[in-house]
LUMNUKE-728951 format. One record per residue: residue number from 1; residue in three letters; x, y, z of N, C-alpha, C, O in turn. Coordinates in Angstrom, 3 decimals. Layout:
<atoms>
@n NUM, res ALA, nu X, nv Y, nw Z, cau X, cav Y, caw Z, cu X, cv Y, cw Z, ou X, ov Y, ow Z $
...
</atoms>
This chain:
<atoms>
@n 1, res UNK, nu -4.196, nv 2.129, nw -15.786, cau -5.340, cav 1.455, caw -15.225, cu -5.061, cv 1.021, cw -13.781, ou -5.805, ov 1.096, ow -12.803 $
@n 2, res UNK, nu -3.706, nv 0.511, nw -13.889, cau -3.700, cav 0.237, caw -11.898, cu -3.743, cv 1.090, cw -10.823, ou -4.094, ov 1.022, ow -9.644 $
@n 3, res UNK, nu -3.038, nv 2.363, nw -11.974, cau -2.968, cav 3.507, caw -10.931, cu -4.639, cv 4.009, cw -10.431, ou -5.018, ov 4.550, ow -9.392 $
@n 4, res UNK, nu -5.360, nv 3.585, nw -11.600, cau -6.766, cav 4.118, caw -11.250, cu -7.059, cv 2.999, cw -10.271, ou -7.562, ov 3.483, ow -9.257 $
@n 5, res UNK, nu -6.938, nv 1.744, nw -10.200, cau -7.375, cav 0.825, caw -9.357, cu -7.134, cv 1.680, cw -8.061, ou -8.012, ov 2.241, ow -7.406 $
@n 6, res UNK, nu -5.978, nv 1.677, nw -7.847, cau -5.284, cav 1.741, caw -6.571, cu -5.809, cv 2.949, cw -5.806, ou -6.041, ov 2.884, ow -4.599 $
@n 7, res UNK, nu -6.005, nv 4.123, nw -6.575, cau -6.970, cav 5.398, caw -5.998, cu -8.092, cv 5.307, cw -5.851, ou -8.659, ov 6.334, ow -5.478 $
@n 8, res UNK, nu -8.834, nv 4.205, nw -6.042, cau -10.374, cav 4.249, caw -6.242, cu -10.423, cv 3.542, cw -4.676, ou -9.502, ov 3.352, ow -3.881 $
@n 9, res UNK, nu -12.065, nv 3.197, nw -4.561, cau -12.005, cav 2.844, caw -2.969, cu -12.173, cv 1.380, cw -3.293, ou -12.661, ov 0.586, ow -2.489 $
@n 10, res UNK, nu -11.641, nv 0.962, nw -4.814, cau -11.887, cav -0.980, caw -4.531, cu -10.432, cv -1.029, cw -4.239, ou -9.828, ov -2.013, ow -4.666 $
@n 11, res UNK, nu -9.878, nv -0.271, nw -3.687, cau -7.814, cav -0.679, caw -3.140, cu -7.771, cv -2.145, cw -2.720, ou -7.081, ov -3.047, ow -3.193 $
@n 12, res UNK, nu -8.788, nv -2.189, nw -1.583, cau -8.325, cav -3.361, caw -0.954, cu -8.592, cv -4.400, cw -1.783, ou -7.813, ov -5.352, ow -1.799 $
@n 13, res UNK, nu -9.447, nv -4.389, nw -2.398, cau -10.092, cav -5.551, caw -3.386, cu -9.068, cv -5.620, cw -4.252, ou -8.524, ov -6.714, ow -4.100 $
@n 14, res UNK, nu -8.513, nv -4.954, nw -5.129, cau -7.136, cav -4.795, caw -5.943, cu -6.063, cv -5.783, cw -5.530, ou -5.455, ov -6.673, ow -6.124 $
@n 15, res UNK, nu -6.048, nv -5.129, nw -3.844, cau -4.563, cav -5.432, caw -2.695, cu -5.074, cv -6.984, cw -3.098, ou -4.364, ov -7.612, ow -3.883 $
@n 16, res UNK, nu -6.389, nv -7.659, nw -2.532, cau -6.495, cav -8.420, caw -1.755, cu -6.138, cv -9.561, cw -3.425, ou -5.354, ov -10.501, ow -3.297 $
@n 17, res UNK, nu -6.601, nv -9.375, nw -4.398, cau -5.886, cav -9.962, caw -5.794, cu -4.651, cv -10.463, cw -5.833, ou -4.288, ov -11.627, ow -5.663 $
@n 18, res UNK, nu -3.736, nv -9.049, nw -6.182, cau -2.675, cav -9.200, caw -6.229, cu -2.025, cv -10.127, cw -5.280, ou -1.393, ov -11.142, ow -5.571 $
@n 19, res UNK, nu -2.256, nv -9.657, nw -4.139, cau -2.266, cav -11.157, caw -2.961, cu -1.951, cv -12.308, cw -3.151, ou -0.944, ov -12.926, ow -2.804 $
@n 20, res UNK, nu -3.125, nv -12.711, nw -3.903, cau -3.415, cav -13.798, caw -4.316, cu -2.345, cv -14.269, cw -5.448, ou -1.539, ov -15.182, ow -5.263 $
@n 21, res UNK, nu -2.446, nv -13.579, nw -6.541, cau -1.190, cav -13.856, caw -7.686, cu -0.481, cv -13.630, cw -7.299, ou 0.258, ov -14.606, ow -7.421 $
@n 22, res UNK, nu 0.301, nv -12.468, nw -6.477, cau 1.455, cav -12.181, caw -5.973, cu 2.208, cv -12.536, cw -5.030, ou 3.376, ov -12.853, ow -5.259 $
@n 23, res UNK, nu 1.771, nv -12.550, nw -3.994, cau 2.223, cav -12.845, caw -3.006, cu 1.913, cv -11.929, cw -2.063, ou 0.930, ov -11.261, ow -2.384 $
@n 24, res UNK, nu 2.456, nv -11.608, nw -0.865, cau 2.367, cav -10.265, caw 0.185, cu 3.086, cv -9.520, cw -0.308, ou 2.692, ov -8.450, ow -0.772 $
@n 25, res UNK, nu 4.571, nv -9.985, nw -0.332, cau 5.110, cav -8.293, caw -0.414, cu 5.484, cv -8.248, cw -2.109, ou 6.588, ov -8.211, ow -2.653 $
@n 26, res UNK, nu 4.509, nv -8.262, nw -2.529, cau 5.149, cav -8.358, caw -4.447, cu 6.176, cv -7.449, cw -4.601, ou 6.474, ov -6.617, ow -3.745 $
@n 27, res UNK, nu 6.615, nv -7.556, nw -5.449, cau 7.578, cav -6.263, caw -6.366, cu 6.405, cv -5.473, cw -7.290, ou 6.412, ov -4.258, ow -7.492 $
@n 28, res UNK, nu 5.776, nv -6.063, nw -7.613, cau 4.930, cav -4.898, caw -8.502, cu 3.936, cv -4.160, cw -7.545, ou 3.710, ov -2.956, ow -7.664 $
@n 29, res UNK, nu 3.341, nv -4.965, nw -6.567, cau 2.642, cav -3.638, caw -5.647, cu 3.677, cv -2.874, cw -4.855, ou 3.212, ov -2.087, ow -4.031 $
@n 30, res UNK, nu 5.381, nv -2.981, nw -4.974, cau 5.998, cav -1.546, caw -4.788, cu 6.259, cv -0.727, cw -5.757, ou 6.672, ov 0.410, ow -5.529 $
@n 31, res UNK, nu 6.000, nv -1.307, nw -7.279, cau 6.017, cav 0.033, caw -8.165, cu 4.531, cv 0.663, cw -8.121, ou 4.533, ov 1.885, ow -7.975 $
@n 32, res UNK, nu 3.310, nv 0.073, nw -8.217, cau 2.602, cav 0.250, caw -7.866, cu 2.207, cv 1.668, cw -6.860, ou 1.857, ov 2.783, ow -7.248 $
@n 33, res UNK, nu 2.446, nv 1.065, nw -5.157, cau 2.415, cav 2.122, caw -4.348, cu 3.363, cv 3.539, cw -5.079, ou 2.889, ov 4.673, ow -5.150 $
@n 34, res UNK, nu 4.938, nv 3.111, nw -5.634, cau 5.459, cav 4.405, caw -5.957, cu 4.401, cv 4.834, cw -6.959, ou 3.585, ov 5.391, ow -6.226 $
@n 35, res UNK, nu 4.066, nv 4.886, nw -7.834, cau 3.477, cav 5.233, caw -9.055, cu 2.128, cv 6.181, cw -8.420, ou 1.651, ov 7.247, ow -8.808 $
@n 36, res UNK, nu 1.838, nv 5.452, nw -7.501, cau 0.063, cav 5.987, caw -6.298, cu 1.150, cv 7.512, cw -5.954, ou 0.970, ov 8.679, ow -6.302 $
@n 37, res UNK, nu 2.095, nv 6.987, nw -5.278, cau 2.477, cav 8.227, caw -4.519, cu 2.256, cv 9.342, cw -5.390, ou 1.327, ov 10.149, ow -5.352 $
@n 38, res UNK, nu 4.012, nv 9.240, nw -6.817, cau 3.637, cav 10.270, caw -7.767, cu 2.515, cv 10.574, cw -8.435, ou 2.456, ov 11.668, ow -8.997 $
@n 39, res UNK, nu 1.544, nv 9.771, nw -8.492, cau 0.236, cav 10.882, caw -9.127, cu -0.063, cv 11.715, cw -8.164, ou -0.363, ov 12.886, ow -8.400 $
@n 40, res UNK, nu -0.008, nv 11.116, nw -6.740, cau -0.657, cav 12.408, caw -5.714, cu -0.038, cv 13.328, cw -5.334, ou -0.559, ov 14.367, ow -4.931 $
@n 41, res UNK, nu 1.792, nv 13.009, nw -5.423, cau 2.192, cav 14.261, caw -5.381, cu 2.359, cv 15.115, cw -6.911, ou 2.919, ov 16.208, ow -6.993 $
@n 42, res UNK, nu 1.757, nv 14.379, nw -8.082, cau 1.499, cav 15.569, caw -9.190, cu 0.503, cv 16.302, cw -8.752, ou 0.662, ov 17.511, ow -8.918 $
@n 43, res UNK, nu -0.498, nv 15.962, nw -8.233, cau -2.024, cav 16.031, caw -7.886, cu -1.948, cv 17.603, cw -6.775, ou -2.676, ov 18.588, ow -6.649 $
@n 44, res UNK, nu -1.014, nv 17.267, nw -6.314, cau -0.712, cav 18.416, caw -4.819, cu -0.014, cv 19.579, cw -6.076, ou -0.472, ov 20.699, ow -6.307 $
@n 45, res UNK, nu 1.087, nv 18.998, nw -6.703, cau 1.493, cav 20.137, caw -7.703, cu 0.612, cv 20.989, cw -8.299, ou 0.677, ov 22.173, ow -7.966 $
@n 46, res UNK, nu -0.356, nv 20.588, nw -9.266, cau -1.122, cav 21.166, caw -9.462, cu -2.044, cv 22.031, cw -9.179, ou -2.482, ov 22.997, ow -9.804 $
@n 47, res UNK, nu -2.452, nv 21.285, nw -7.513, cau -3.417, cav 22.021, caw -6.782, cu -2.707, cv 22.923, cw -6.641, ou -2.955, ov 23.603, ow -7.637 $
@n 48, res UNK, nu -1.999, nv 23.409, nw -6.109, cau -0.755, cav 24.365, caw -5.793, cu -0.825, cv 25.751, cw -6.783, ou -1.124, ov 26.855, ow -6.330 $
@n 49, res UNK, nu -0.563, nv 25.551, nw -7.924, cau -0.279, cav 26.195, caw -9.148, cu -2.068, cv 26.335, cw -9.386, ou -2.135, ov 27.454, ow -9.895 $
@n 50, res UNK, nu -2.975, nv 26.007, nw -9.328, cau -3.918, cav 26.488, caw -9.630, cu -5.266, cv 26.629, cw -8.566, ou -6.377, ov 27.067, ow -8.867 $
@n 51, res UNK, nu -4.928, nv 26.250, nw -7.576, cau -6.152, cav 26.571, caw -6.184, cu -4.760, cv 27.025, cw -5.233, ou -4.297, ov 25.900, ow -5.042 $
@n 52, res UNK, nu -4.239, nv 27.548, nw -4.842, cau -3.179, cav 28.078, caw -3.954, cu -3.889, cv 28.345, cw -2.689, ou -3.185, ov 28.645, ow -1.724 $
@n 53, res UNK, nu -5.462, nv 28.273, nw -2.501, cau -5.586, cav 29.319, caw -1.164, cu -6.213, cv 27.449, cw -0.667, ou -6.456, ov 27.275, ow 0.527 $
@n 54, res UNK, nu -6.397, nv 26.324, nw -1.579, cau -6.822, cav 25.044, caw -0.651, cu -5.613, cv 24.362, cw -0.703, ou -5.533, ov 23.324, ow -0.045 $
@n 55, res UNK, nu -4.638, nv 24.740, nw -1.362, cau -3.545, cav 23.759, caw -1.599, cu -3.096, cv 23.327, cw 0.961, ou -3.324, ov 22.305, ow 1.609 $
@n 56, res UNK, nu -2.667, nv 24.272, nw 1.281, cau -2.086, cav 23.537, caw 2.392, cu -3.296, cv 23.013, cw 3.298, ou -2.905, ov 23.082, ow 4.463 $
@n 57, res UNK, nu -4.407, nv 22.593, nw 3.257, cau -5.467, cav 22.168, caw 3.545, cu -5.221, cv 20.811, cw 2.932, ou -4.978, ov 19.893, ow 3.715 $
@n 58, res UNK, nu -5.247, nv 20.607, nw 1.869, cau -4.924, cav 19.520, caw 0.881, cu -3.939, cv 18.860, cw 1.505, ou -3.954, ov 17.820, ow 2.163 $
@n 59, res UNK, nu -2.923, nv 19.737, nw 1.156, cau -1.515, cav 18.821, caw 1.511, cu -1.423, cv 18.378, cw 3.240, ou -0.463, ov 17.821, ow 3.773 $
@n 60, res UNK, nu -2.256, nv 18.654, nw 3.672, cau -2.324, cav 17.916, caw 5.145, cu -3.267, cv 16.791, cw 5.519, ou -3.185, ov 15.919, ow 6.385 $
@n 61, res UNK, nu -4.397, nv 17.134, nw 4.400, cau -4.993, cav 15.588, caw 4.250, cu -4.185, cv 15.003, cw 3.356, ou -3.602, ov 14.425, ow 4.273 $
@n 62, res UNK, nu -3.730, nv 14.700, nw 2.596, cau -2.724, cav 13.984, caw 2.161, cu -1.470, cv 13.512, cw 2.217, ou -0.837, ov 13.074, ow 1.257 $
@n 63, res UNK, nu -1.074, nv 13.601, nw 3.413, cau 0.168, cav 13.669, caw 4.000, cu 0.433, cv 12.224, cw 4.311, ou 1.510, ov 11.680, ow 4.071 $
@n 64, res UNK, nu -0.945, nv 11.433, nw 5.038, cau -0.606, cav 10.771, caw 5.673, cu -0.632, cv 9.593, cw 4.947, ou -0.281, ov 8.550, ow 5.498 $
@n 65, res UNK, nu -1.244, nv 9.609, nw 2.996, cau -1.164, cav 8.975, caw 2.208, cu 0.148, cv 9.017, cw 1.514, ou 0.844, ov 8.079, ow 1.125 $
@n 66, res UNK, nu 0.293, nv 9.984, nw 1.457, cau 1.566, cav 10.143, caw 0.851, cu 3.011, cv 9.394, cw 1.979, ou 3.875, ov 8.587, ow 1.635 $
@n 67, res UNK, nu 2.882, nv 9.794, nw 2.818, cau 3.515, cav 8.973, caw 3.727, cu 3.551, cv 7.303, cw 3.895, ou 4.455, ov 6.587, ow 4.328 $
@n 68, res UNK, nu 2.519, nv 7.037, nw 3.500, cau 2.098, cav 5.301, caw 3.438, cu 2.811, cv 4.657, cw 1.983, ou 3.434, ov 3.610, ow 1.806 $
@n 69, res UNK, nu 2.526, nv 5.488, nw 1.274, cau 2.707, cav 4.820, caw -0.044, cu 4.054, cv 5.178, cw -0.327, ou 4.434, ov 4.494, ow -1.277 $
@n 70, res UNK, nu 5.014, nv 6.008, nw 0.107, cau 6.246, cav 5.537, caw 0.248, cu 7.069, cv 5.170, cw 0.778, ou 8.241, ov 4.956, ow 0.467 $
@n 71, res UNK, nu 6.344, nv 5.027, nw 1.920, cau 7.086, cav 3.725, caw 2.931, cu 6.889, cv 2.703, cw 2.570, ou 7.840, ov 2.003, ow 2.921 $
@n 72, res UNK, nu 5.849, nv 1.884, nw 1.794, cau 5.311, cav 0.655, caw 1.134, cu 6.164, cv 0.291, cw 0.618, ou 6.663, ov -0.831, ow 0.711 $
@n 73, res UNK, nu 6.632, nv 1.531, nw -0.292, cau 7.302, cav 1.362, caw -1.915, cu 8.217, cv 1.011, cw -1.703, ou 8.780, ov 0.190, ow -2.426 $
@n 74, res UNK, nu 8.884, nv 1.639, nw -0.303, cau 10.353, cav 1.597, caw 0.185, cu 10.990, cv 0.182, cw 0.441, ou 12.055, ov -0.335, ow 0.104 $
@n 75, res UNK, nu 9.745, nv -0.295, nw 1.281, cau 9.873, cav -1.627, caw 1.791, cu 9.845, cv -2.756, cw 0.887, ou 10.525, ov -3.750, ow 1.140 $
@n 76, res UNK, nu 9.254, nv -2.703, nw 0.052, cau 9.142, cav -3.460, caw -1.194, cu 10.219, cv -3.368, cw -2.134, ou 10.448, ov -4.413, ow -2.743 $
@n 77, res UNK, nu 10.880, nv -2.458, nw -2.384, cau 12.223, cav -2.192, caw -3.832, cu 13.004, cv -1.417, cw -3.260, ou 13.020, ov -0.317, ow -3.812 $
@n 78, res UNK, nu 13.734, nv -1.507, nw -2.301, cau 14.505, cav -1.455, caw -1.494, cu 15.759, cv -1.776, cw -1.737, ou 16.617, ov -0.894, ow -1.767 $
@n 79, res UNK, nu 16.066, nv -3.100, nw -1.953, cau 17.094, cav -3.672, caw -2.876, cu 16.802, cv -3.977, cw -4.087, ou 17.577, ov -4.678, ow -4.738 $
@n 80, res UNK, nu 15.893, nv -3.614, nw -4.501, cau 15.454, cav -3.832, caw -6.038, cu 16.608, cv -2.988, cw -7.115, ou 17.088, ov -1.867, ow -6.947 $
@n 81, res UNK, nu 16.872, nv -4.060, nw -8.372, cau 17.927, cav -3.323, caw -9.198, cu 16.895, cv -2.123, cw -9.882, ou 17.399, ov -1.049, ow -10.210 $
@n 82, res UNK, nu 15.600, nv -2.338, nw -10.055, cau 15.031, cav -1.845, caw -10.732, cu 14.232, cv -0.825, cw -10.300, ou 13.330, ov -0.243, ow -10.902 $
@n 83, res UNK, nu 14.897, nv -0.581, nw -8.565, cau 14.031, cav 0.759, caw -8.026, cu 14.275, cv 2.062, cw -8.991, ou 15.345, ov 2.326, ow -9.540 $
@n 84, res UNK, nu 13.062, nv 2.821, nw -9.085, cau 13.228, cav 4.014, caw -9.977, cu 14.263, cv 4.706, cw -8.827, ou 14.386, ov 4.364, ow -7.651 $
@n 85, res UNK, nu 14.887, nv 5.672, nw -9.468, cau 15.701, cav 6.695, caw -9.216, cu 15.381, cv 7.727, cw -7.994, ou 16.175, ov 8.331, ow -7.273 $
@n 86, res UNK, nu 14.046, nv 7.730, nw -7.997, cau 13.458, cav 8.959, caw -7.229, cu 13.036, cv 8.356, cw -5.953, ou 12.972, ov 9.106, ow -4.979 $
@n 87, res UNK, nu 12.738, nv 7.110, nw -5.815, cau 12.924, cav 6.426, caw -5.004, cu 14.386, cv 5.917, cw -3.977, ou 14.488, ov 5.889, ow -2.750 $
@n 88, res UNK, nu 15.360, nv 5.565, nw -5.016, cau 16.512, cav 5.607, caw -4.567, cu 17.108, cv 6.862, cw -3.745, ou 17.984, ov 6.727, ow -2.890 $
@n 89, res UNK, nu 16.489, nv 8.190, nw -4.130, cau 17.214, cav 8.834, caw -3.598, cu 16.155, cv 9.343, cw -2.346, ou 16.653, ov 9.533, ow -1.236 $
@n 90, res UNK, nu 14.728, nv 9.552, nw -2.543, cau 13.872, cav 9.151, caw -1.307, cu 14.880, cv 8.207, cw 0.282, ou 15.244, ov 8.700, ow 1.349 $
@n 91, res UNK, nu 14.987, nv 7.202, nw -0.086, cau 15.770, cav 5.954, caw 1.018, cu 17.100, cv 6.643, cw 1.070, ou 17.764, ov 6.422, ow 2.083 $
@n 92, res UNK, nu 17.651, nv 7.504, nw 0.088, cau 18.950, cav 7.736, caw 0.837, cu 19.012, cv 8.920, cw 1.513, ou 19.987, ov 8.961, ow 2.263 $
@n 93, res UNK, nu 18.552, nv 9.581, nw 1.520, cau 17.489, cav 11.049, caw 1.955, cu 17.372, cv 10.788, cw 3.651, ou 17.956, ov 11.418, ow 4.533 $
@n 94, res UNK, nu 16.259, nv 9.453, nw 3.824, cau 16.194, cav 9.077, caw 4.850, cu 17.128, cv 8.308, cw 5.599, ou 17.028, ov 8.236, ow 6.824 $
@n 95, res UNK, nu 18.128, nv 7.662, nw 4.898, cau 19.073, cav 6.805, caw 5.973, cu 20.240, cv 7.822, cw 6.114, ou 21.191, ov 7.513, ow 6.832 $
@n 96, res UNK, nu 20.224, nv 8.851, nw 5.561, cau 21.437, cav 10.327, caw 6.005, cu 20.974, cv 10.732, cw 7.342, ou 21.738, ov 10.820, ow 8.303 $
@n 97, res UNK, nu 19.575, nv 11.005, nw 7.396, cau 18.927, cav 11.967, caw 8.165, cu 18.716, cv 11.326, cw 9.717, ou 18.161, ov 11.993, ow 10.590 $
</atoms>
């Protein structure tokens, strides 16, 4: 259900909640953003494997979401014990490079 929140266009209304209970930089709106990311990059998978001729059309409007929402995630569970894995290796990916 959050993940549907978070894709729909009430985001900010969602954001602006959590806010409120949460704080600014919660820990759950960085599993959150990760969780946004991986559906959209399942979302690109798929397109891929079954529209192949809109997939890099796609993946360039979506780039710049996909880009947001794991920099969010990053910034948020960062030092988190409980960053997922794929994340962890996302941040170490980037502090090699």
């Amino acid at each position: 259900m959050y993940v549907w929140l978070l894709t729909q266009s009430s985001t900010s209304t969602f954001r602006r909640f959590l806010n409120m209970v949460d704080g600014n930089e919660s820990r759950l709106m960085g599993f959150l953003q990760f969780k946004k990311h991986n559906v959209l990059v399942g979302k690109l998978l798929a397109m891929q494997k079954t529209l192949p001729a809109d997939f890099e059309a796609a993946a360039k409007k979506m780039a710049p979401t996909l880009q947001s929402t794991a920099a969010e995630a990053q910034k948020l569970l960062v030092g988190d014990i409980g960053c997922p894995k794929e994340l962890s290796d996302l941040i170490l990916l980037e502090q090699t490079s």
